[in-house]
C-alpha positions as CSV (number, residue, x, y, z in Angstrom):
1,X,-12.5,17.8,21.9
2,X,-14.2,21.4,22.1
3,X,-12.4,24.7,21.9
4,X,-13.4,27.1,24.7
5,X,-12.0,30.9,24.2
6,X,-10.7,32.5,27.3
7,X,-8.5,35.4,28.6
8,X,-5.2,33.4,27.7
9,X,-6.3,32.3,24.2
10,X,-7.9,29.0,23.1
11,X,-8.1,26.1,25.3
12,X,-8.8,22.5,24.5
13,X,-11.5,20.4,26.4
14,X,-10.4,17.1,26.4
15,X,-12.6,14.6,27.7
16,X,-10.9,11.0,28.9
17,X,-13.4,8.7,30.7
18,X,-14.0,9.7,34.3
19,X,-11.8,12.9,33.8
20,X,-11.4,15.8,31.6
21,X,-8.5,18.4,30.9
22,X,-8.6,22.3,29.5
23,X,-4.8,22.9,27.8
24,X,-3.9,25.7,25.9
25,X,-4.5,25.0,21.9
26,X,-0.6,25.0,21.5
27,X,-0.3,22.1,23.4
28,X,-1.7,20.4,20.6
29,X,-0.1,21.6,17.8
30,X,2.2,18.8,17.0
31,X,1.6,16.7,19.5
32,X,0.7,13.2,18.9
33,X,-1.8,11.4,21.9
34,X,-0.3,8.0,21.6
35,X,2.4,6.2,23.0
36,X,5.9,6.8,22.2
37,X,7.9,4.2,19.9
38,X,11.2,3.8,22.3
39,X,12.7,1.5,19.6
40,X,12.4,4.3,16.7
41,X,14.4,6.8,19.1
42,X,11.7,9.4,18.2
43,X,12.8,13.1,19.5
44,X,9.4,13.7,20.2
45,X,7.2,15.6,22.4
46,X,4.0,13.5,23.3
47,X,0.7,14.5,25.9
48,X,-0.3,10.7,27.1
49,X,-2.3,9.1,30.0
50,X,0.1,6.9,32.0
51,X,-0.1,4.5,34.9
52,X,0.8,6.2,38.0
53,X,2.5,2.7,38.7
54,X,4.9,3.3,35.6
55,X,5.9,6.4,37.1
56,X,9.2,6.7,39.0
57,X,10.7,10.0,41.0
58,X,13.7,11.6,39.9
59,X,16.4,10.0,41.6
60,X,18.2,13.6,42.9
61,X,14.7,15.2,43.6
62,X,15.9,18.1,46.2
63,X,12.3,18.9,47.7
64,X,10.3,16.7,49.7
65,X,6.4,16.4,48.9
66,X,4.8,17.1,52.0
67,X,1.4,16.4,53.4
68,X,0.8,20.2,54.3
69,X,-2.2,22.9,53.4
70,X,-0.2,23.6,50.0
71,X,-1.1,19.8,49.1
72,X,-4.6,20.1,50.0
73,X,-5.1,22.9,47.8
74,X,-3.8,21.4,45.0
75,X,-5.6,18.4,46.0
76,X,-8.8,20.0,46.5
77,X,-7.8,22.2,42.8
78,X,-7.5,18.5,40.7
79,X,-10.5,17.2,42.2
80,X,-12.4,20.1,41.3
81,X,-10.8,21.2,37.5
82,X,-8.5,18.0,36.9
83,X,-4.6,18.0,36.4
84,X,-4.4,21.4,34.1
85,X,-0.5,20.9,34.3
86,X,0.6,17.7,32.5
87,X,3.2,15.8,34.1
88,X,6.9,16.4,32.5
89,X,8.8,12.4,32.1
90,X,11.3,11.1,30.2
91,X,11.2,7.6,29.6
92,X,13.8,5.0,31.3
93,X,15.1,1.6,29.9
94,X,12.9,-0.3,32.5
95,X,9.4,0.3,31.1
96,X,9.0,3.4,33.2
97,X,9.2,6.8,33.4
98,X,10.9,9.1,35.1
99,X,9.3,12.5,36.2
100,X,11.0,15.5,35.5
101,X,8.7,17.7,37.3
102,X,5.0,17.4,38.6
103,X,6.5,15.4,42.1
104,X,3.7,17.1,44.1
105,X,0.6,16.6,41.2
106,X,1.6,12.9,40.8
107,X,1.2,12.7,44.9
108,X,-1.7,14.4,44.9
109,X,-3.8,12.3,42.2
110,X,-2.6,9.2,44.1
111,X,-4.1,10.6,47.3
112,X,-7.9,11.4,45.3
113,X,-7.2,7.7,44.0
114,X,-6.3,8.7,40.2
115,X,-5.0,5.4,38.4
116,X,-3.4,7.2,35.6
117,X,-2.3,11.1,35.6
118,X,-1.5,13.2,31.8
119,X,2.3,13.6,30.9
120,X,4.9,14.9,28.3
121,X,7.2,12.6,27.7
122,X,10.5,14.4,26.8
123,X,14.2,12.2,25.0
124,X,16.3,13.8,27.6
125,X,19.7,12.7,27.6
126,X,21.5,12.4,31.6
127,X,22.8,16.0,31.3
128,X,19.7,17.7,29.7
129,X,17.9,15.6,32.7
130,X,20.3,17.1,35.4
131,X,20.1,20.7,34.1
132,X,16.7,21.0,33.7
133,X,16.3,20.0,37.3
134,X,18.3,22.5,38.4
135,X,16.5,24.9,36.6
136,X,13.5,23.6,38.4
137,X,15.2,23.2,42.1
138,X,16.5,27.6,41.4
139,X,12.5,29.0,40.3
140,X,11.6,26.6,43.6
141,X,13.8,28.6,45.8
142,X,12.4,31.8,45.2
143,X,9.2,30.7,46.5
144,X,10.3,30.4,50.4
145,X,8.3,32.1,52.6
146,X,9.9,35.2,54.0
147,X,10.2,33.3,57.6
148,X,11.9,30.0,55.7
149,X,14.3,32.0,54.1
150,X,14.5,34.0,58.0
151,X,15.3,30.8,59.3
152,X,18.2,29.5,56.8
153,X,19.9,33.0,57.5
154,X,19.7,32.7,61.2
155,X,21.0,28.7,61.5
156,X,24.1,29.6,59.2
157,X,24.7,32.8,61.4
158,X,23.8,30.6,65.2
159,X,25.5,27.4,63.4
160,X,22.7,25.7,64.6
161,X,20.1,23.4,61.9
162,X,16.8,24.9,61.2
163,X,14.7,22.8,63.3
164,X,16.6,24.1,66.1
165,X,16.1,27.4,65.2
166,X,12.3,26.8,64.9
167,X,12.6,25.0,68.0
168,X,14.2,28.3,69.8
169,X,11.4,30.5,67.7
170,X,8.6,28.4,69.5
171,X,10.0,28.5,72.9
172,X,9.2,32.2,72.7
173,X,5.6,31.2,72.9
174,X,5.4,29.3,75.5
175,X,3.5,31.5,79.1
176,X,5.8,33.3,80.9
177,X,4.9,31.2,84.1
178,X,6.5,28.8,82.3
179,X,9.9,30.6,81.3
């Protein structure tokens, strides 16, 4: 592990074969790099390696992961630096994991052909899981364009979906020969 200094205080280098990962020195503090004993009941907080296999979605996950230029940026971002973002699970009775958040990075590592992607595990009971997703799904929101959040207003005004609407929208550019 090396320390590297930067604007946002002291990051850790941390090398794993074939990949390495900068996280802020805090991360660290406290944080053992091992697997979690389930049968101890341990409350705590863990940075790991895991099988993307062993990874499952969250069951209520309210956004799609799409295929669309935001992907291939963050693609085209962990090819090029790595996942800087661990992965946030809790573990399940099955063996698994469940992710809490990091949908879109766990896509996107599959995609560059990553076998195993970096996580905090987190104990969360059912309710702690369900709140903390929608605390997740609200600071989502806020990040619709200014024509997505165009389009929801007009649909519930019309009464109409917002495909239709977008459907209407593109009509609009069609030559007028063709009107």
């Amino acid at each position: 592990m090396v320390k590297q200094q930067c604007l946002f205080g002291t990051l850790l280098f941390i090398k794993v074969p074939g990949r390495h990962f900068l996280v802020p020195e805090s991360w660290r503090k406290g944080v053992k790099m091992a697997e979690p004993n389930r049968q101890s009941g341990e409350n705590e907080e863990r940075i790991i390696e895991i099988e993307i296999e062993r990874l499952r979605p969250f069951k209520e996950h309210p956004f799609q992961v799409k295929d669309d230029k935001e992907m291939f940026l963050l693609q085209e971002s962990i090819e090029k630096y790595g996942i800087l973002n661990p992965l946030i699970v809790r573990p399940v009775p099955d063996g698994y994991y469940e992710i809490i958040s990091g949908h879109r990075r766990k896509h996107a590592a599959e995609k560059l052909g990553y076998r195993k992607v970096p996580v905090i595990i987190r104990v969360l009971s059912e309710d702690e899981r369900i709140e903390k997703k929608k605390w997740s799904k609200k600071s989502q929101v806020d990040h619709k364009t200014p024509r997505k959040r165009a389009i929801e207003i007009i649909s519930e005004d019309c009464g109409d979906s917002p495909k239709q609407v977008q459907r209407y929208i593109s009509l609009t550019k069609l030559m007028p020969e063709m009107l």
